[in-house]
py3Dmol code that shows the C-alpha trace and the ligand (Angstrom):
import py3Dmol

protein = """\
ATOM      1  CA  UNK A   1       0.000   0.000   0.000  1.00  0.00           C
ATOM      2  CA  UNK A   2       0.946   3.203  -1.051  1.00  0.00           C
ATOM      3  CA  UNK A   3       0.837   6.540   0.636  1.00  0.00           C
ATOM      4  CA  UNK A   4      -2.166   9.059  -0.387  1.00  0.00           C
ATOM      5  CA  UNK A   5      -2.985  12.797  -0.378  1.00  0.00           C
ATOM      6  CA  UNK A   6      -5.618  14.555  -2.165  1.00  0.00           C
ATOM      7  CA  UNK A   7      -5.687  14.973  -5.907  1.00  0.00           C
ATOM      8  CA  UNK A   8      -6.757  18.525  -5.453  1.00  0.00           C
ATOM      9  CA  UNK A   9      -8.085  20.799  -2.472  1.00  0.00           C
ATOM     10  CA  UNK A  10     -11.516  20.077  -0.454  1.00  0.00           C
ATOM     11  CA  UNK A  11     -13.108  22.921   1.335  1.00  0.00           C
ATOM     12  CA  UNK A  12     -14.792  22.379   4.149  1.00  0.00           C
ATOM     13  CA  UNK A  13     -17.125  25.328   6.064  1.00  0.00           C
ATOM     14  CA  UNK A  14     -18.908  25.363   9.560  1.00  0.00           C
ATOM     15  CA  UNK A  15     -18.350  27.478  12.648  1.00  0.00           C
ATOM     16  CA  UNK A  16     -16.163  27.022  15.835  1.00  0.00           C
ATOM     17  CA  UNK A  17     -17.767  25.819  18.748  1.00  0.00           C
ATOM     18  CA  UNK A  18     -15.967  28.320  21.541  1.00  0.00           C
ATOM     19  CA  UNK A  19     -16.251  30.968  19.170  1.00  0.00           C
ATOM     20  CA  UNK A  20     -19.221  30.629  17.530  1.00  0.00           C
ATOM     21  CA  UNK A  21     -17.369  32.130  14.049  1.00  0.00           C
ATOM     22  CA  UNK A  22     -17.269  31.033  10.534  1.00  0.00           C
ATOM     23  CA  UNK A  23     -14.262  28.392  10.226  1.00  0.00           C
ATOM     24  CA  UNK A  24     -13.363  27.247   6.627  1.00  0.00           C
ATOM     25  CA  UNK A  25     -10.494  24.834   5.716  1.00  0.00           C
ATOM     26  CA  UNK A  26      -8.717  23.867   2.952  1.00  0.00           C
ATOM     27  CA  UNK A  27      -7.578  20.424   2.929  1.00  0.00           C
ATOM     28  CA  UNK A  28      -4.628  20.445   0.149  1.00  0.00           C
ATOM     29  CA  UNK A  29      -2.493  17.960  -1.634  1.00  0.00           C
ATOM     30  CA  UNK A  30       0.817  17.166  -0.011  1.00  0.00           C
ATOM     31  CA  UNK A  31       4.227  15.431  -1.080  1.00  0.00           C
ATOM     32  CA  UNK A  32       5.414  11.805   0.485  1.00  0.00           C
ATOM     33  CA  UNK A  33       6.296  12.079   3.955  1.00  0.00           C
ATOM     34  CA  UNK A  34       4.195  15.482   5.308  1.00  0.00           C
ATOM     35  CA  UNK A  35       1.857  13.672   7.553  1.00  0.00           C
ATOM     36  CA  UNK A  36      -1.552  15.667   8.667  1.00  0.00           C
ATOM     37  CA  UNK A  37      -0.287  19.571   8.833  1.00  0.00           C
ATOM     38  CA  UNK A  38      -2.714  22.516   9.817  1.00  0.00           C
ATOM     39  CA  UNK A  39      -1.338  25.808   8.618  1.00  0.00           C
ATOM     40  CA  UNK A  40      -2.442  29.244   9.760  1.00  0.00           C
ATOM     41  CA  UNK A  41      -0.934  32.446   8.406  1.00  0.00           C
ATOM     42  CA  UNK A  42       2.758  30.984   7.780  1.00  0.00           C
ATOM     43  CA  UNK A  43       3.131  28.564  10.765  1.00  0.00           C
ATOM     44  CA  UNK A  44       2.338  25.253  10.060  1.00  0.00           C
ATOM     45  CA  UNK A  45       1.891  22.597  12.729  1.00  0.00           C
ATOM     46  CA  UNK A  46       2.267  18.706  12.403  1.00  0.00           C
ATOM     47  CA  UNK A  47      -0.817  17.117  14.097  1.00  0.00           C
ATOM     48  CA  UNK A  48       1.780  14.754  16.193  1.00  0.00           C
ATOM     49  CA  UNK A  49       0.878  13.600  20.150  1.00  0.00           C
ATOM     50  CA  UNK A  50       4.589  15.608  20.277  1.00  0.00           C
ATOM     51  CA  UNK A  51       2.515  19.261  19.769  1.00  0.00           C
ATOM     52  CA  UNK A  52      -0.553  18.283  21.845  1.00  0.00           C
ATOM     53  CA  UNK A  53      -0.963  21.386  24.042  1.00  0.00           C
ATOM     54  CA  UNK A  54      -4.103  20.921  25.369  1.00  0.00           C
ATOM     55  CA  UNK A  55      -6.582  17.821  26.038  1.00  0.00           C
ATOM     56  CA  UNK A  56      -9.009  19.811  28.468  1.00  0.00           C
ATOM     57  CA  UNK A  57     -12.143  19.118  26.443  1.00  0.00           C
ATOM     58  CA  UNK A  58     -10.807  18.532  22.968  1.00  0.00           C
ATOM     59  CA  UNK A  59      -7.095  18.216  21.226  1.00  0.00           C
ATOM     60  CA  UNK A  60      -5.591  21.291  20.651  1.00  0.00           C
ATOM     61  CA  UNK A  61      -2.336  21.611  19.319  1.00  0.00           C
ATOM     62  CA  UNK A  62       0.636  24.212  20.039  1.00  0.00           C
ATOM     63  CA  UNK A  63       3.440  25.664  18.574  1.00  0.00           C
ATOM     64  CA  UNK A  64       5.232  29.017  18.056  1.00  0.00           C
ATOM     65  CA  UNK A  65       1.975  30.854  20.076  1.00  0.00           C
ATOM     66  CA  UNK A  66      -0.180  29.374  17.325  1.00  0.00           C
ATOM     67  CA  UNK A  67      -3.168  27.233  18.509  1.00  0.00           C
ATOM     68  CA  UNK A  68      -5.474  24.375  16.790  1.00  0.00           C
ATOM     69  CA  UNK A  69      -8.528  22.912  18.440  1.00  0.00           C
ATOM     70  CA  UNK A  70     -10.675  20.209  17.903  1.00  0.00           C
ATOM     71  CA  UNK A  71      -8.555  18.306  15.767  1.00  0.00           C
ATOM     72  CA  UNK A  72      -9.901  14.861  16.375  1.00  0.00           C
ATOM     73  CA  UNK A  73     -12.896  14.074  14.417  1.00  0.00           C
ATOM     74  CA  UNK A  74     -11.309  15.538  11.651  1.00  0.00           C
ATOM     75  CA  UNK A  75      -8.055  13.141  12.142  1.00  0.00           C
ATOM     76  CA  UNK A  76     -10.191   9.902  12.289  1.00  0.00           C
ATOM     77  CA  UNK A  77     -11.820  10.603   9.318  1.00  0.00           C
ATOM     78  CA  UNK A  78      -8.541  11.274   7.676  1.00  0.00           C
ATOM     79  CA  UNK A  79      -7.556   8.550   9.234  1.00  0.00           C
ATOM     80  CA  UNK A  80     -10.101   5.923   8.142  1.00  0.00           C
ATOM     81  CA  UNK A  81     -10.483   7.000   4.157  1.00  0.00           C
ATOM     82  CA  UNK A  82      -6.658   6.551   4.149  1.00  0.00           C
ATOM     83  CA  UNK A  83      -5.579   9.999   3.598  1.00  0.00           C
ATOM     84  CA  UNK A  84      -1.714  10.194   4.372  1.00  0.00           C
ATOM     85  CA  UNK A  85      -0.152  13.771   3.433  1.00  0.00           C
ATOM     86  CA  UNK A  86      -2.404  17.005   3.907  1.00  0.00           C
ATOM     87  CA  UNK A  87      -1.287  20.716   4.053  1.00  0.00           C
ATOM     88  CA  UNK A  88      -4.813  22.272   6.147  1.00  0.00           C
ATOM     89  CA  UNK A  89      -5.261  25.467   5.656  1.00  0.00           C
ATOM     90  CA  UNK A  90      -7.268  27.024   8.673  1.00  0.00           C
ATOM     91  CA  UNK A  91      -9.007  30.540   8.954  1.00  0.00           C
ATOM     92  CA  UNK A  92      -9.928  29.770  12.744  1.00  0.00           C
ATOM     93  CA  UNK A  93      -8.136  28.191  15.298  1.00  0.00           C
ATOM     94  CA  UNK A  94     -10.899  26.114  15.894  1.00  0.00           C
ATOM     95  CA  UNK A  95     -11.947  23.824  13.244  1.00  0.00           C
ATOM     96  CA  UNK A  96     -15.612  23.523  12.463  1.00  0.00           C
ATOM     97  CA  UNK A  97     -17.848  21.704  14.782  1.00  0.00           C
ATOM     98  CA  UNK A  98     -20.292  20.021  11.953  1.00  0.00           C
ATOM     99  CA  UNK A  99     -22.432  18.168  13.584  1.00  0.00           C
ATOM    100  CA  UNK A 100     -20.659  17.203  16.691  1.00  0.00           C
ATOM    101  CA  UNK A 101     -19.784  14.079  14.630  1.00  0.00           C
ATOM    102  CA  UNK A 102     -17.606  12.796  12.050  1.00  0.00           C
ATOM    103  CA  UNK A 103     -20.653  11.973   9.696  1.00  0.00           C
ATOM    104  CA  UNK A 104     -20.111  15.136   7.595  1.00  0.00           C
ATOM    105  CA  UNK A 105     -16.336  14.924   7.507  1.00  0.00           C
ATOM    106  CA  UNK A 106     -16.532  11.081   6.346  1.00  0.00           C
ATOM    107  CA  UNK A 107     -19.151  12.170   3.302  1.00  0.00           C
ATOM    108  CA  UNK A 108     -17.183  14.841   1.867  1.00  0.00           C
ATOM    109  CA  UNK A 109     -13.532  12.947   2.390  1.00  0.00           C
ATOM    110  CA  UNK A 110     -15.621   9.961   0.703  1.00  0.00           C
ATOM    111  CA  UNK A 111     -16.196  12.189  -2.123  1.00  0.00           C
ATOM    112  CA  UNK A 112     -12.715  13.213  -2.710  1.00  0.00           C
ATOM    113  CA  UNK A 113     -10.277  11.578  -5.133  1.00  0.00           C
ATOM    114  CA  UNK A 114      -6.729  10.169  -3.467  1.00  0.00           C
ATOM    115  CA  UNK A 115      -3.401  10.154  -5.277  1.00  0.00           C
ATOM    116  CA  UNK A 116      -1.773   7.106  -4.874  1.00  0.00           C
ATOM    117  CA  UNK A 117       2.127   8.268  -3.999  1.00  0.00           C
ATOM    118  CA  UNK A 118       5.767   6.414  -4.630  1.00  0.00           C
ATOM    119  CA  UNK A 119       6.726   5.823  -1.060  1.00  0.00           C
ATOM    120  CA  UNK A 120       5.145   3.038   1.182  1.00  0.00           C
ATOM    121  CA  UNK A 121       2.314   3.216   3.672  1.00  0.00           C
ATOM    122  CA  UNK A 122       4.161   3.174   7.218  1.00  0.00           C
ATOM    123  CA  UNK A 123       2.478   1.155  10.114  1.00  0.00           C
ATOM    124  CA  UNK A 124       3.220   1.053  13.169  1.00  0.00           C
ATOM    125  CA  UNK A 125       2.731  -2.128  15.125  1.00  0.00           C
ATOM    126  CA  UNK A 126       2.518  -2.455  19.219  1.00  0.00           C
ATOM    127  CA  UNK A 127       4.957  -5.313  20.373  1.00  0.00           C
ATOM    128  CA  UNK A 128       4.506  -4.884  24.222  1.00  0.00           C
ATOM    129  CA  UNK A 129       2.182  -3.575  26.630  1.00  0.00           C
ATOM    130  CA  UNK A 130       1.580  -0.324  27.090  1.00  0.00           C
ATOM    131  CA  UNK A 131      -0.583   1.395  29.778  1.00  0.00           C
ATOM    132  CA  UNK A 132      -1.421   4.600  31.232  1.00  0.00           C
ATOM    133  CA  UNK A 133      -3.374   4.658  33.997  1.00  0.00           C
ATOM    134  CA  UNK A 134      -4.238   7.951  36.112  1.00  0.00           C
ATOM    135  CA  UNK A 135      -5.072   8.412  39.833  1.00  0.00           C
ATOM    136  CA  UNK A 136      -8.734   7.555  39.643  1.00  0.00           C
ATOM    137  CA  UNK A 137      -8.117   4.026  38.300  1.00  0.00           C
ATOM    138  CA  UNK A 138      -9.173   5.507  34.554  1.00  0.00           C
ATOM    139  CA  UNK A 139      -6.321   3.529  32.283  1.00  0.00           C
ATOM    140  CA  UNK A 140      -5.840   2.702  28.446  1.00  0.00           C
ATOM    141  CA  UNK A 141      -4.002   0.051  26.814  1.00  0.00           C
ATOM    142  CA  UNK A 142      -1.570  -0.731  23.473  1.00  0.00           C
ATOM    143  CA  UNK A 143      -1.186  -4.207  23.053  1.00  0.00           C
ATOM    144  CA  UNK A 144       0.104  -6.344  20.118  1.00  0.00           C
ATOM    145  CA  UNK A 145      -2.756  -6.805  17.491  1.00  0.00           C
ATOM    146  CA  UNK A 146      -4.225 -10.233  17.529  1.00  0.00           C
ATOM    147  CA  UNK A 147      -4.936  -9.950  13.574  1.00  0.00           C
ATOM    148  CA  UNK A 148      -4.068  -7.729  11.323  1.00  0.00           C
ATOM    149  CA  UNK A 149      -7.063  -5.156  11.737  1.00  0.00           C
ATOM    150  CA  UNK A 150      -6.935  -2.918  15.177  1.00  0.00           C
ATOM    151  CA  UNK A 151      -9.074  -3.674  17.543  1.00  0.00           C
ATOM    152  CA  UNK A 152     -10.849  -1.468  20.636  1.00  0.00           C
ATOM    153  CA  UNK A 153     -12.836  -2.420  23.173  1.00  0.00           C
ATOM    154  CA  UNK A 154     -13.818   0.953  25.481  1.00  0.00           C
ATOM    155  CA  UNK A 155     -15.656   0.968  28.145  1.00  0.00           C
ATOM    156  CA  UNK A 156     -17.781   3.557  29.954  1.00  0.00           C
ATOM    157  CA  UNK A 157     -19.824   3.976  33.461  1.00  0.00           C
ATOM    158  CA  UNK A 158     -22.051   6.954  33.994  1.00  0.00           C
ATOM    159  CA  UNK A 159     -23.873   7.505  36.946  1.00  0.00           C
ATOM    160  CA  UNK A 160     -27.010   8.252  35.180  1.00  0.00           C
ATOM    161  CA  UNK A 161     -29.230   5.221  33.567  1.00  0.00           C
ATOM    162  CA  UNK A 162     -29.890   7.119  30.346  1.00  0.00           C
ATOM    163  CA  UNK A 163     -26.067   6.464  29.537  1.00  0.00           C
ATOM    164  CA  UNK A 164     -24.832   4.062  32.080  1.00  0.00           C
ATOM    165  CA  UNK A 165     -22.508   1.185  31.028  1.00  0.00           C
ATOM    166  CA  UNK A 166     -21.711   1.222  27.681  1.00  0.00           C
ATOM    167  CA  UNK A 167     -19.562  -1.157  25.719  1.00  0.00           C
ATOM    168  CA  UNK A 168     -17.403  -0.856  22.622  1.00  0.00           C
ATOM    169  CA  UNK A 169     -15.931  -3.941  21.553  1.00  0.00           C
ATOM    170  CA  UNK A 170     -15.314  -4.640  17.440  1.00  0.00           C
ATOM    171  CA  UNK A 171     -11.852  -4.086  15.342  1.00  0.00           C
ATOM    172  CA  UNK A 172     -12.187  -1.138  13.356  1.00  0.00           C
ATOM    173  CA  UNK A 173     -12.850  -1.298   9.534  1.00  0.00           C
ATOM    174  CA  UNK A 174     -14.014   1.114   7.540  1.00  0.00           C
ATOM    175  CA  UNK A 175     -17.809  -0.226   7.232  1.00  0.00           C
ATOM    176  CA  UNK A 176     -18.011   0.237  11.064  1.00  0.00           C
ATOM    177  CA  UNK A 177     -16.382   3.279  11.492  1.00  0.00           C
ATOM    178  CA  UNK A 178     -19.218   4.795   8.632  1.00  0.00           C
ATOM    179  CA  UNK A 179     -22.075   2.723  10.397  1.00  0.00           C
ATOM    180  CA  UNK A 180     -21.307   3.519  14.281  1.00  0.00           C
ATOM    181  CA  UNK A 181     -18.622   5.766  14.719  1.00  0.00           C
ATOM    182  CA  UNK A 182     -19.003   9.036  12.372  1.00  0.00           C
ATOM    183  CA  UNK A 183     -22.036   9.343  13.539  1.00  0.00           C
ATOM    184  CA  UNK A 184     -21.965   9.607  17.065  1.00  0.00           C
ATOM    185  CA  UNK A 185     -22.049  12.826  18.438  1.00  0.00           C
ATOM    186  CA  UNK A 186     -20.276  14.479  21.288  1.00  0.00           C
ATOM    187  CA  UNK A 187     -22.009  14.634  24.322  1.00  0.00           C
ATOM    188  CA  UNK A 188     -21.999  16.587  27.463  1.00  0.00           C
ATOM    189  CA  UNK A 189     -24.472  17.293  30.559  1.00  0.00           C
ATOM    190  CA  UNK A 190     -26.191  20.591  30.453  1.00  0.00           C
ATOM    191  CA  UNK A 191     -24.571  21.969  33.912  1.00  0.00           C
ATOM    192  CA  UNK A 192     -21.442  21.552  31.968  1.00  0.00           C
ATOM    193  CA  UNK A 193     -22.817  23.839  29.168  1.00  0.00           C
ATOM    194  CA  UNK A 194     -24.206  26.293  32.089  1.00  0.00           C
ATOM    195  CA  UNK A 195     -20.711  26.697  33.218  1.00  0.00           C
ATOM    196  CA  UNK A 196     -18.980  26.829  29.893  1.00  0.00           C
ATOM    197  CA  UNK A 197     -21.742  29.470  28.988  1.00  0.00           C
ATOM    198  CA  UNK A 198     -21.440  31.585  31.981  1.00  0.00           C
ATOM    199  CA  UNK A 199     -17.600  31.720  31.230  1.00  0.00           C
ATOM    200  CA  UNK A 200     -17.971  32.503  27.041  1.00  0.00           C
ATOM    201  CA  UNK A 201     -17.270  29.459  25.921  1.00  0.00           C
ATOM    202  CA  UNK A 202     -19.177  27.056  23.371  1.00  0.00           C
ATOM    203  CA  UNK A 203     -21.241  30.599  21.610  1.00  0.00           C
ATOM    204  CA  UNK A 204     -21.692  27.917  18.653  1.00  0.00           C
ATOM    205  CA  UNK A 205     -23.276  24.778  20.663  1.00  0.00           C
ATOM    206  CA  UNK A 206     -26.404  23.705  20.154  1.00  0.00           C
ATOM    207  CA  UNK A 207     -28.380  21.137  20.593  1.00  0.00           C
ATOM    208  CA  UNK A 208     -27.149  20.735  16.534  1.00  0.00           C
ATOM    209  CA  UNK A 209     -23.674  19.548  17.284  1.00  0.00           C
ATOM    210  CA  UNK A 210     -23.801  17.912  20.563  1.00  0.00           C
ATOM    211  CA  UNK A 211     -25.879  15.296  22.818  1.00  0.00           C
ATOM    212  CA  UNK A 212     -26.924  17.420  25.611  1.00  0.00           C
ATOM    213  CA  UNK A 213     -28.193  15.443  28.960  1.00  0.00           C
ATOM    214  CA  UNK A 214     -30.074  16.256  31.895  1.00  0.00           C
ATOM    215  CA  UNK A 215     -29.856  13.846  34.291  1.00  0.00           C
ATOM    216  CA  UNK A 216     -32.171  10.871  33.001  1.00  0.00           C
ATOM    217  CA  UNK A 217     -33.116  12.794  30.299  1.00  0.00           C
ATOM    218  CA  UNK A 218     -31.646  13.765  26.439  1.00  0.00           C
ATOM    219  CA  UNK A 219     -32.793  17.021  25.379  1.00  0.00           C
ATOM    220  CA  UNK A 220     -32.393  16.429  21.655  1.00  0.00           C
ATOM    221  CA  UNK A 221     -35.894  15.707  20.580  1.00  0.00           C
ATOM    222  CA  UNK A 222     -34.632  13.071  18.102  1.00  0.00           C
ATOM    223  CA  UNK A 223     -33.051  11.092  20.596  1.00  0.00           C
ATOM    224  CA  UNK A 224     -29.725   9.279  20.490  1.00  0.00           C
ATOM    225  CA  UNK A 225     -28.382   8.683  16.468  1.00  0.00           C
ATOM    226  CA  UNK A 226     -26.901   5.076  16.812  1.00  0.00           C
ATOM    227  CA  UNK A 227     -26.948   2.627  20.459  1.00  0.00           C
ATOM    228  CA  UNK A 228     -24.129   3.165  22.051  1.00  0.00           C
ATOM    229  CA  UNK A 229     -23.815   6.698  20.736  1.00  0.00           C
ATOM    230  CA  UNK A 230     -21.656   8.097  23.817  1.00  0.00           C
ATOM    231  CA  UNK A 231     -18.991   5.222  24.016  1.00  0.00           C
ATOM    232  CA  UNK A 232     -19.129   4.687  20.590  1.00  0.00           C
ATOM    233  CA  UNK A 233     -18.023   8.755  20.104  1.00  0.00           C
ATOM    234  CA  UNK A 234     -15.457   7.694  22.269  1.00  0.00           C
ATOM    235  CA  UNK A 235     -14.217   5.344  20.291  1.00  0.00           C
ATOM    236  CA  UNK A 236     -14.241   8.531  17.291  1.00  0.00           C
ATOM    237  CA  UNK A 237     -12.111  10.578  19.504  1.00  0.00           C
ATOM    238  CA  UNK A 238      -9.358   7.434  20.530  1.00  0.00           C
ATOM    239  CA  UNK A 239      -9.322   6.667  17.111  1.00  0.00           C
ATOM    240  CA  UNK A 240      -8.561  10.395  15.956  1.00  0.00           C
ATOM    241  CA  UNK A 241      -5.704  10.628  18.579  1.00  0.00           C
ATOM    242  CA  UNK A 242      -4.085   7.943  17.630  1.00  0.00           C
ATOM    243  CA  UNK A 243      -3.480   9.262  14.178  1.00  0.00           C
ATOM    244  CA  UNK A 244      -1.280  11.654  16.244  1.00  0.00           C
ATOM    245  CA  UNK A 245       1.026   9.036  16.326  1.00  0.00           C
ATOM    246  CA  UNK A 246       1.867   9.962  12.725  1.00  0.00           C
ATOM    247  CA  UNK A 247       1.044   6.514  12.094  1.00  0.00           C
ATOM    248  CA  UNK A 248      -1.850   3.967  11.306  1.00  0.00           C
ATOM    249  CA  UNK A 249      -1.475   2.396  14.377  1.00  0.00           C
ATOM    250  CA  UNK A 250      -1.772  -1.797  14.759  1.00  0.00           C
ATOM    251  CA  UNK A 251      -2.613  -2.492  18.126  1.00  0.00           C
ATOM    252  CA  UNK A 252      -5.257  -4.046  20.610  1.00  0.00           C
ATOM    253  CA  UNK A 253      -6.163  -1.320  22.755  1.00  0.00           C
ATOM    254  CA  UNK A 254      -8.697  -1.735  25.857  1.00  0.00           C
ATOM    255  CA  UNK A 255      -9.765   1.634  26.817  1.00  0.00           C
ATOM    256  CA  UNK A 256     -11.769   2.059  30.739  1.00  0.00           C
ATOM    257  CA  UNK A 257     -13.255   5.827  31.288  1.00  0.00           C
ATOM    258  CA  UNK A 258     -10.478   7.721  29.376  1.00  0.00           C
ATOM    259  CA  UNK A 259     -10.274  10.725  27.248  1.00  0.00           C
ATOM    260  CA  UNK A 260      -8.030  12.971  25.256  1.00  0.00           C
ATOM    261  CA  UNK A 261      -5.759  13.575  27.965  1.00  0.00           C
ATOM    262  CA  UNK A 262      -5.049   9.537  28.496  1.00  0.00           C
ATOM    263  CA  UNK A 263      -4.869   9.017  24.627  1.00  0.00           C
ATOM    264  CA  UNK A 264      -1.526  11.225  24.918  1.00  0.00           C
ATOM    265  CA  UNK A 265      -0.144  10.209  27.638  1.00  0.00           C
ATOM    266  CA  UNK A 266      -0.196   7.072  26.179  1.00  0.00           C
ATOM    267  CA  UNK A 267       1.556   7.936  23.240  1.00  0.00           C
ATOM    268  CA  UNK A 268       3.994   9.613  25.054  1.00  0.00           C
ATOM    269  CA  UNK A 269       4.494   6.338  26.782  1.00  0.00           C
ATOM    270  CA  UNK A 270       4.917   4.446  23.536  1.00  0.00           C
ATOM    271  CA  UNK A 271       7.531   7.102  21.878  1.00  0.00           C
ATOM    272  CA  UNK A 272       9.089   6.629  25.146  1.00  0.00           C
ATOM    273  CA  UNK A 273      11.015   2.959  24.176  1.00  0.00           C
ATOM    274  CA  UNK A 274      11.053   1.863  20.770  1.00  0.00           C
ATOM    275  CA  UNK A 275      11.239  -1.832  22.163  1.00  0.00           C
ATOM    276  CA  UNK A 276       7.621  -1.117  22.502  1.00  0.00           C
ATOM    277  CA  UNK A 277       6.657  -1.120  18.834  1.00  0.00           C
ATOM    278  CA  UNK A 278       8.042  -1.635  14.954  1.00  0.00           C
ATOM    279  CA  UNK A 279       7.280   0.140  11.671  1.00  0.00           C
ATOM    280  CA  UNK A 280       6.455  -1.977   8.940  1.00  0.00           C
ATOM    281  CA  UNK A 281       6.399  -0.227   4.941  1.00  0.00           C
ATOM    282  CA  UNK A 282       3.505  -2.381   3.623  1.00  0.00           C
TER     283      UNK A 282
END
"""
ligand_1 = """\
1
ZN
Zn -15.114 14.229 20.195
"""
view = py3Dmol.view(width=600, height=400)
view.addModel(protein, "pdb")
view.setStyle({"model": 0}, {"cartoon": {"style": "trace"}})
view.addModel(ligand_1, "xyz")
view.setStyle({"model": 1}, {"stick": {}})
view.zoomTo()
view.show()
């Protein structure tokens, strides 16, 4: 398999979520080798765990005093319709919210013709254990692929019944990612949004780009998209951080409670011995 980028640019359009402004982006071709790269007046910024800056309630990237948020759905849809080498143009430093989901992301990347380029595909494949595992018990896993498709299993425990235990548990292929995983939206409780609100944050939510719950209840009047929606987004977000790697990643990876902030600490973890994994050129 060889390496792809776009054969021309896509434009994409929506508003930022903290801002509540217009955000457009240009997702250009790119030579062998670039990885995913967001540029914003002339700085450009690899989306590598290395520039991860912030995981409060998305992943934001750093560097040079320039700032991109909400890079993850974004990077699993990249991720899953094999893009390899992007240049992103960005007029906001928050990319657009769509729907809270990666469904619109995965139709228009669907639509757009890939370049097939010289150099090899590079993989990289978990040979040992690794776990992170914070204060609260909350951990993630990378362990060595039991086939040659990744596999997750993630689970979640809410207090309230409306979410409660949910269960991921399925390798990743492309036909699941578009049937459970695009479209499952974010999801947050509405004190949350009270608080973010009160402080001048999320000016673009809406009940059109996110689940919002109140205790046992889901204020979106057309209910939850897909079963499973809130693990299963997830599972979206864990599979768009591990793109950070700057690899496709080949790993079994058990996931209990965790977010963006556990997805790169693992990473670190990984990049931390290279006994832990090996790069194949398929
Ligand atoms: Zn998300």
């Amino acid at each position: 398999m060889k390496q792809q980028t776009f054969e021309k640019p896509i434009e994409l359009k929506g508003i930022g979520l903290h801002s509540g402004l217009p955000s457009v982006i240009v997702l250009n071709p790119a030579k062998e080798n670039t990885g995913i790269v967001f540029e914003k007046d002339n700085t450009q910024i690899s989306a590598l765990y290395s520039n991860v800056g912030d995981t409060l309630n998305c992943t934001c990237l750093k560097k040079d005093g320039a700032t991109v948020s909400t890079i993850e759905h974004l990077m699993a849809a990249l991720y899953i319709t094999g893009v390899d080498n992007t240049i992103i143009s960005i007029s906001n430093p928050e990319l657009p919210i769509m729907d809270g989901s990666a469904e619109i992301l995965l139709e228009n990347l669907n639509k757009a013709k890939l370049t097939p380029q010289n150099a090899p595909r590079k993989t990289l494949k978990v040979t040992k254990n690794v776990r992170f595992e914070d204060d609260k018990g909350n951990f993630i896993e990378l362990n060595p692929p039991k086939s040659d498709a990744s596999h997750i299993y993630f689970k979640i425990e809410f207090a309230s019944k409306i979410v409660g235990t949910q269960i991921f548990d399925s390798d990743i292929t492309p036909e699941i990612f578009a049937d459970q995983i695009a479209p499952a939206r974010t999801f947050c409780e509405k004190y949350q949004i009270d608080y973010l609100r009160a402080h001048g944050l999320i000016k673009g939510g809406s009940l059109d780009n996110a689940v919002v719950l109140d205790g046992e209840k889901i204020l979106n009047p057309e209910g939850f998209r897909v079963q499973n929606e809130c693990v299963n987004h997830k599972v979206l977000d864990l599979i768009g951080d591990m793109f950070t790697s700057g690899y496709r990643i080949l790993a079994d990876i058990k996931a209990y409670r965790t977010g963006h902030f556990h997805n790169n600490e693992v990473l670190k973890k990984l990049f931390a011995n290279p006994e832990n994994y090996e790069i194949l050129e398929d």
